[in-house]
C-alpha positions, 0 to 999 in steps of 0.5 A: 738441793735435791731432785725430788724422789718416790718413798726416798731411803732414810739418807734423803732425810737424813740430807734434810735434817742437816741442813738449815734449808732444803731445795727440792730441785724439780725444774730440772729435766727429768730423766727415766730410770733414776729414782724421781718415780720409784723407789724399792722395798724389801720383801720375802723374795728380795728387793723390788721396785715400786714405781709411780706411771709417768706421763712426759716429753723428752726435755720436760722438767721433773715438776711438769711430769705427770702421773700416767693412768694404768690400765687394769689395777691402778699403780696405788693398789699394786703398790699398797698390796706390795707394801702390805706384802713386805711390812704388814709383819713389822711392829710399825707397819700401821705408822708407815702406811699412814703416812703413804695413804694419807698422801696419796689421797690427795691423788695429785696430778704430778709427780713432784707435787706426790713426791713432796707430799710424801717427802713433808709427810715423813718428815713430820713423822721423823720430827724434822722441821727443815724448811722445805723450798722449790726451787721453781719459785726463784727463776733460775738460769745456766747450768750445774755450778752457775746455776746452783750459786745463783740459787744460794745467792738468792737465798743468802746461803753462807754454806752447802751441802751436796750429795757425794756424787756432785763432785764430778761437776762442781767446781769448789773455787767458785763456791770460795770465790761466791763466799760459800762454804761448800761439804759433801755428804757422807751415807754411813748408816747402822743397821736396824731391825728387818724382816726378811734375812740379810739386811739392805739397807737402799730401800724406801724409808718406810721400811726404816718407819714400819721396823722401828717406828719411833724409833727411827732416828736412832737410825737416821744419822750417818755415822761419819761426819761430812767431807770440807771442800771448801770452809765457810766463811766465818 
């Protein structure tokens, strides 16, 4: 369960494709500066920002932001000129802005409903087949840890996953007391083929998909295992 995020980098899907279901947790509120509207390439001149113009009221949830009008170039051509810019170079460029154009098309209204969009979109391309899920839909109440065990108790989860950084609010004896396993994921990845010089590797997925193409989930999976918190039951 993660919230929704632009273009994200490869540790995203590689969350995705490890688990039996995945929560895309956009009624939460959304917050500036974080990763939800933008996302960075790698260019000849260094690292740089892509982000989407956001329309909001402090407090909204991430799935009631909307996409804010530009004036001038729209915020799509900057983007296209910027990726074309950074990846036209590499093998696969072709393959990744398919994926971009082809859901940007849609021209949504919201940035969650852009954001998954492109997160389905690359998920196709990379062949995981995850189950993709709002968590919207399940009318959730509390907050942090009681909030996410009332979500797993609706679905029937025996087991979770979380990003490392949750480890500074959950609390692992309520996940063992629920019946439920509790991991934190580990992002461990090897280097793969890229333009530009030394390699960064907190970019936009699509730099992973315009250097190696079908290649790309040689390079998806972390490379150590996750850390146990809690067993699963059974």
């Amino acid at each position: 369960m993660i919230q929704s995020c632009y273009i994200p980098w490869r540790g995203y899907f590689d969350f995705i494709d490890s688990v039996d279901l995945f929560v895309l947790y956009d009624d939460v509120q959304y917050s500036s500066g974080g990763w939800q509207n933008r996302n960075r390439i790698k260019s000849r001149t260094g690292r740089r920002w892509l982000s989407v113009p956001v329309r909001y009221r402090f407090g909204d949830p991430i799935d009631a932001v909307a996409i804010g009008v530009t004036t001038g170039t729209s915020w799509r051509e900057i983007h296209r000129r910027a990726l074309q810019n950074a990846l036209a170079r590499a093998p696969y460029f072709a393959e990744a802005m398919q994926i971009w154009e082809e859901s940007i098309a849609n021209e949504d209204s919201t940035l969650s409903a852009l954001n998954g969009r492109l997160i389905e979109a690359v998920c196709r391309y990379l062949n995981i087949s995850t189950r993709i899920v709002r968590s919207r839909d399940y009318e959730l109440s509390g907050a942090k840890t009681e909030r996410l065990l009332a979500l797993l108790r609706k679905l029937g989860a025996t087991q979770y996953l979380s990003g490392p950084s949750a480890r500074d609010y959950l609390e692992p004896d309520r996940f063992g007391a629920n019946g439920i396993g509790l991991e934190y994921k580990s992002y461990d990845y090897p280097n793969y083929p890229q333009l530009w010089g030394e390699f960064a590797g907190a970019v936009t997925v699509l730099d992973l998909i315009a250097n190696c193409g079908p290649r790309s989930r040689d390079f998806l999976k972390s490379t150590t295992p996750t850390v146990v918190a809690v067993p699963s039951p059974g």
